[in-house]
Structure formats: C-alpha cells, structure tokens
LUMDRENKOL-402702 format. One record per atom (N, C-alpha, C, CB): x negated, y, z negated; residue in three letters. Coordinates in steps of 0.02 Angstrom, whole numbers, plus 50000, padded with zeros to 5 digits. Each point is the difference from the previous one (the first is absolute). Glycine has a CB too. Example, Ala and Ser with C-alpha at 12.3 -4.5 7.8 and 13.67 -1.06 7.14 Angstrom:
<atoms>
493404971649610Ala500455005950000Ala499555006050000Ala500954994149938Ala499235011250098Ser499585005949997Ser500395005549963Ser499414996850108Ser
</atoms>
This chain:
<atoms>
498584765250024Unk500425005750015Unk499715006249965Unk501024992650014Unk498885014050016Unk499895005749985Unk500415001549949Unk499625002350099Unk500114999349834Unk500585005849977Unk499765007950013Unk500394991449898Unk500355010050082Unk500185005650037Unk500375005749962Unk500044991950091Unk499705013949869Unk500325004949947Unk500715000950013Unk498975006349987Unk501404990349961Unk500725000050008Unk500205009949966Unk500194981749972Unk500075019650066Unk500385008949975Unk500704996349959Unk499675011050138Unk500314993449827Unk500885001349957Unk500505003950050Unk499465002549866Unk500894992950125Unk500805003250052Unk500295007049945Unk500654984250060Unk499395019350003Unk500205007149961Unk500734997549986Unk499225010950065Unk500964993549896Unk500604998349965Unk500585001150026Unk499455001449921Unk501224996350091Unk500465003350040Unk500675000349955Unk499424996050115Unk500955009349865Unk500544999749948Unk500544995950033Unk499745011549945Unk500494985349986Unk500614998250016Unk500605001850059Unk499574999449893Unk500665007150104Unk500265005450035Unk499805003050059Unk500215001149907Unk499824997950163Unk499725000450054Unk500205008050002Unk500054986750055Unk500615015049920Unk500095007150011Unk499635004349953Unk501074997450044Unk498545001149893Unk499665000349951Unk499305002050038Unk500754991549920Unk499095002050105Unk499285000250028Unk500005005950057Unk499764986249978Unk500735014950064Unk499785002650054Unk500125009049977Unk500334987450092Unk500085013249854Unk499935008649971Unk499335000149984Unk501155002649941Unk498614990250018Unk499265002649952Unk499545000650081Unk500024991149839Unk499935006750193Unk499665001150069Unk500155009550018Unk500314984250050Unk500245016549969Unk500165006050022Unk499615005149935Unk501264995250076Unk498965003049875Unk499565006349958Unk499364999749991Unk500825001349940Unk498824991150067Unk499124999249981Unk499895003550073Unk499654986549915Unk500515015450143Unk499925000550035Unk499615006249998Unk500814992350027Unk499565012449964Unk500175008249947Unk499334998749949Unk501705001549988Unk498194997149987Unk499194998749943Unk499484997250019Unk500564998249920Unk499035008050065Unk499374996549997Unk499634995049948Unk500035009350056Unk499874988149977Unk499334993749958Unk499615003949972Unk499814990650078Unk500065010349862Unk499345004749961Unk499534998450000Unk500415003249940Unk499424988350087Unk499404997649996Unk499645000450073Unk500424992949897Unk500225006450146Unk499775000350076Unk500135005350038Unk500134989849999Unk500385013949977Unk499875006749982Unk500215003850086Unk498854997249880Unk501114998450177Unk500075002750059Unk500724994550037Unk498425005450004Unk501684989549930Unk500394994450012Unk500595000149966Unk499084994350020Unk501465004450013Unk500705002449951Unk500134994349942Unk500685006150111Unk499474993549860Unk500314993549933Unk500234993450052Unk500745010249889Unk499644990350163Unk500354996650014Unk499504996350051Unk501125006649964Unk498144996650064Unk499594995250053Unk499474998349952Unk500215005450124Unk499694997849809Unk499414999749968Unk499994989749985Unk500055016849935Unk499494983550047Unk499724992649979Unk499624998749904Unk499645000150165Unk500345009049827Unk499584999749940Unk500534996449931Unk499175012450053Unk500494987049904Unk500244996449947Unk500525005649966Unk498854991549985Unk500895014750013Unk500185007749975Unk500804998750065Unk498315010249961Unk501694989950057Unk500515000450079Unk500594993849962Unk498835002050144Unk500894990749859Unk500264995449972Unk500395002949937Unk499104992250051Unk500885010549909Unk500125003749917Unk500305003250037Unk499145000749905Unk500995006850120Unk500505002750002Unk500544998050048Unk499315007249957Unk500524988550093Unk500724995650035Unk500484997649933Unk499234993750120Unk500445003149845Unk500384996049955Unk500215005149942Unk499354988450031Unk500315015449958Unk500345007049964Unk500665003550025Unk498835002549983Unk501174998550095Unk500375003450039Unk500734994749996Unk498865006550080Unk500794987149928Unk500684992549978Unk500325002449957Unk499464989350007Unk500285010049936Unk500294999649920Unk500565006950015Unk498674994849907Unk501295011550104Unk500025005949994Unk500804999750034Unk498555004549998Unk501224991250057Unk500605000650059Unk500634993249969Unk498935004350134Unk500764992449816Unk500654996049972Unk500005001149954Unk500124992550047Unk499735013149940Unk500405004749932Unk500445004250025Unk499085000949928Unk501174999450139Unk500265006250026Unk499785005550015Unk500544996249957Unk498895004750043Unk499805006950003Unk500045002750086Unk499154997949879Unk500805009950115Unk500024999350068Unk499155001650058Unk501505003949956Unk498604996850078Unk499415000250057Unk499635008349947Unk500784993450170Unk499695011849841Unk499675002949955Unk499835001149930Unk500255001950082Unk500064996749892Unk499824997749918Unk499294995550006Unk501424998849955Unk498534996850083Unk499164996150004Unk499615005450027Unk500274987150029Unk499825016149993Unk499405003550035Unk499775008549935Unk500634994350168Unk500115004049807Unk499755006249953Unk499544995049952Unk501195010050000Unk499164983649986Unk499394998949950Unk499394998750020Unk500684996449939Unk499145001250119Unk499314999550028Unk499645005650015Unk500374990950040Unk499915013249965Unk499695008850014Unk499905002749923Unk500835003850126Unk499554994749835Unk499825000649901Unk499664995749995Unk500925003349940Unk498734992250070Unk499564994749988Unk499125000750044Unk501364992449982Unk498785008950084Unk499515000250045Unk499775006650015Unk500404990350038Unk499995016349952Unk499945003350039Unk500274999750087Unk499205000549898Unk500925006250120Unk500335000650068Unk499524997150057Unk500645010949958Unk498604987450042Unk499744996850029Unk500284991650014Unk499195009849958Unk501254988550015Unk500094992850035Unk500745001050041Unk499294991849894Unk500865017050113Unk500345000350058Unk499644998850074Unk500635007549922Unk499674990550128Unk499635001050069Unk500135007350036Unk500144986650017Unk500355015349945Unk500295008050014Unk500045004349940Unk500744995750088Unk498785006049884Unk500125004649933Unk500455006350003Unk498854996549973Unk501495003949972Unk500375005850011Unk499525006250008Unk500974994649935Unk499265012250091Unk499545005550003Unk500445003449928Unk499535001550160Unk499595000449802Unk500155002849939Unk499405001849991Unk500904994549956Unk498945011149979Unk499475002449991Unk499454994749970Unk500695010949992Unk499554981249985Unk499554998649987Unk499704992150057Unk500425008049867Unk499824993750202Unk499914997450049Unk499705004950056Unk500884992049956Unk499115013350029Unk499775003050062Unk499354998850031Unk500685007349961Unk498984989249993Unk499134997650023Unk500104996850053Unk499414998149897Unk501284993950073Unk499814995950056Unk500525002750064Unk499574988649915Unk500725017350098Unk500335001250046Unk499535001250057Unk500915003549928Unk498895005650045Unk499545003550017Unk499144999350013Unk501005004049951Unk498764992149987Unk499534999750005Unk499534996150055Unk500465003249899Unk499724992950143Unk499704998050071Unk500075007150055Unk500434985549978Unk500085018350021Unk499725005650046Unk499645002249969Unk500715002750059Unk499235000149865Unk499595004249960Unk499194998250044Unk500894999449862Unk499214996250131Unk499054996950003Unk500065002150068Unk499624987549919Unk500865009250142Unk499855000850073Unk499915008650012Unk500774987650039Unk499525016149920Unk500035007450031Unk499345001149992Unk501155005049971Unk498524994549952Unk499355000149967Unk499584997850022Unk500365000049931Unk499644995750109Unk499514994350069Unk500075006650051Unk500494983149993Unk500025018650025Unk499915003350073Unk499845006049982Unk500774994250069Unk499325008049882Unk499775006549984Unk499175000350006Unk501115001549919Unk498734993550013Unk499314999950025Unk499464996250050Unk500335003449908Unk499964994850142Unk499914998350067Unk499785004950031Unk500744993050000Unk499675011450001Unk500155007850045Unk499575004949972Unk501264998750021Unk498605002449923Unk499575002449964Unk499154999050028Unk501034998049909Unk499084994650073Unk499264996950006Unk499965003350093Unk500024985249891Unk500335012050154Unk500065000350059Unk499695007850024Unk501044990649989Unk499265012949987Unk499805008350006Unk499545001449973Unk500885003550004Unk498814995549933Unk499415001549984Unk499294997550041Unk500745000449898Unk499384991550121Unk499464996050053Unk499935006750060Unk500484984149982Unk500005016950038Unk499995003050079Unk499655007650000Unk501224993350034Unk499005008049885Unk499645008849988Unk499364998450004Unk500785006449916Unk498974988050044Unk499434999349989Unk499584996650071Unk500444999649866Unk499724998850175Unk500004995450060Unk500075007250063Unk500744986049934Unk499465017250049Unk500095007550045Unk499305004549982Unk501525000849987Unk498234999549951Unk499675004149963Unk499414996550035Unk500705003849882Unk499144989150126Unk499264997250023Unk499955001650086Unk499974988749896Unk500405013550139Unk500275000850071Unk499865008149991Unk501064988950028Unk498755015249939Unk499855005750008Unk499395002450034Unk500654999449917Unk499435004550134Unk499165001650051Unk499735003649960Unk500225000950120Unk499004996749889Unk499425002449966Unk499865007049997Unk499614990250028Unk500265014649944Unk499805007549991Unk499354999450047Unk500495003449862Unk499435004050143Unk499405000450045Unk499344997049982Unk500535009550029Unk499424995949891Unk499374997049972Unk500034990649988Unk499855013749933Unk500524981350043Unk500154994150021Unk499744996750060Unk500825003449943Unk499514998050106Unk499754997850083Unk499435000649997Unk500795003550068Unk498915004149904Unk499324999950030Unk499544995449950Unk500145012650059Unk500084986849892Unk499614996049930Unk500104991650033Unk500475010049868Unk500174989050168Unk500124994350026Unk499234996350052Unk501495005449992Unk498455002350051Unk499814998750064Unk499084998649976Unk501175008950083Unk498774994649873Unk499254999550002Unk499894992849948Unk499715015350018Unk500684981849945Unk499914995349967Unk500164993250063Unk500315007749869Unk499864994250163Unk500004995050080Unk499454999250014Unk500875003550056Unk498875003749980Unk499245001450045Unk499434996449949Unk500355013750063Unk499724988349858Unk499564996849952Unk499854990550010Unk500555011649914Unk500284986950087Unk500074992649996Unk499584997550057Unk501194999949948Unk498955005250113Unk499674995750088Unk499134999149985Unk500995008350113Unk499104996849874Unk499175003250003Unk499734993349941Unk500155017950018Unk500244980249919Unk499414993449958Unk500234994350049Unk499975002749845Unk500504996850173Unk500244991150046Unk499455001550066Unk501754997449977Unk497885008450054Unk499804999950055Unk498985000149966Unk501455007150084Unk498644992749860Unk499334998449995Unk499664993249970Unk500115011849997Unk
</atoms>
C-alpha cells in the first residue's frame, strides 16, 4: 500500500456559533503572509495563529470590534481588506491611480514627441538638397554602369 501525506484537520471550536462569527470576521482580514488571501481561506501557519488568536479573544467577550482594533494596533491597517481612508493610508488608496495617471501621462508625452520627431523626417528636401540628392544618384548610375 502507498503511503500517502496525512494533513492536520483544521481545527473547529467547540461553539458552532463561535466558529461561524470567527469565519465572518477572518473573512474581513488579510493573511499577511498571503497577503491577497483573507484569514479565513488562508492555509498559512501565520493564518492558523491568528484564527486561534481571534478564538481566544471572542471567549473573552470581546467584541467583533475590539479584535480588530487590536489587530490593527498590532499589524497595522494593512491586514484590513478595506483600510480606513486616513492620512496615513492614502498610498494604498490612491496610489494605483497615482502610477496609472503617471503611465498615461507619460505615454502621451512619449506618443507626441515620436510623431514630432516622425513629422520632422517627412519634411521635403530644400532646393539645394534635391539637387545635392540628384547628382549623388547620376554619380551612383554612372560607377554601377561601369
């Protein structure tokens, strides 16, 4: 018979009405390790620790917000999935248009400068030119014809 890597059964509280608040609020947090994954889908060991943090907290009475103030005094507002807007969040509000405006800006920039410069090579030759053109032609025929 194959063996086969046995996993550890995640843990399930006593308290079904227990378990299913700590669900509703990991829901609300981010995983710091996975970082794009809430507490409550994460798998990391870091994820594991604060479920069971969030336990303890919630049979002390505390309430939904009282845990989150302490995890926001502990983590920072980054293991919100919704940070509050404040001056010392405005990076992660703002700062994805910041860059996209800054992208299209210099897009448009770049864009207009190519075409000046792309207009400027499309300019007809001056007289003296053409004719400097024309005899460096007649020159070229005249060595290929001997």
């Amino acid at each position: 018979m194959q063996g086969y890597a046995a996993t550890e059964a995640v843990p399930v509280a006593e308290d079904p009405e227990l378990e299913k608040r700590l669900v509703n609020l990991a829901e609300n947090l981010r995983c710091l390790v996975c970082q794009n994954e809430s507490l409550a889908a994460s798998r990391a060991d870091f994820a594991n620790d604060m479920r069971r943090e969030i336990r303890e907290q919630m049979r002390m009475n505390k309430s939904d917000d009282e845990i989150v103030e302490f995890l926001v005094a502990r983590y920072g507002d980054f293991i919100l999935f919704n940070p509050p807007l404040k001056s010392t969040t405005w990076l992660l509000w703002f700062g994805p248009f910041a860059l996209f405006l800054g992208g299209g800006a210099a897009l448009i920039f770049y864009l207009r400068r190519r075409r000046i410069q792309i207009n400027e090579k499309d300019l007809p030759l001056t007289e003296s030119q053409r004719l400097r053109a024309e005899s460096l032609i007649k020159e070229m025929n005249k060595d290929q014809s001997i």
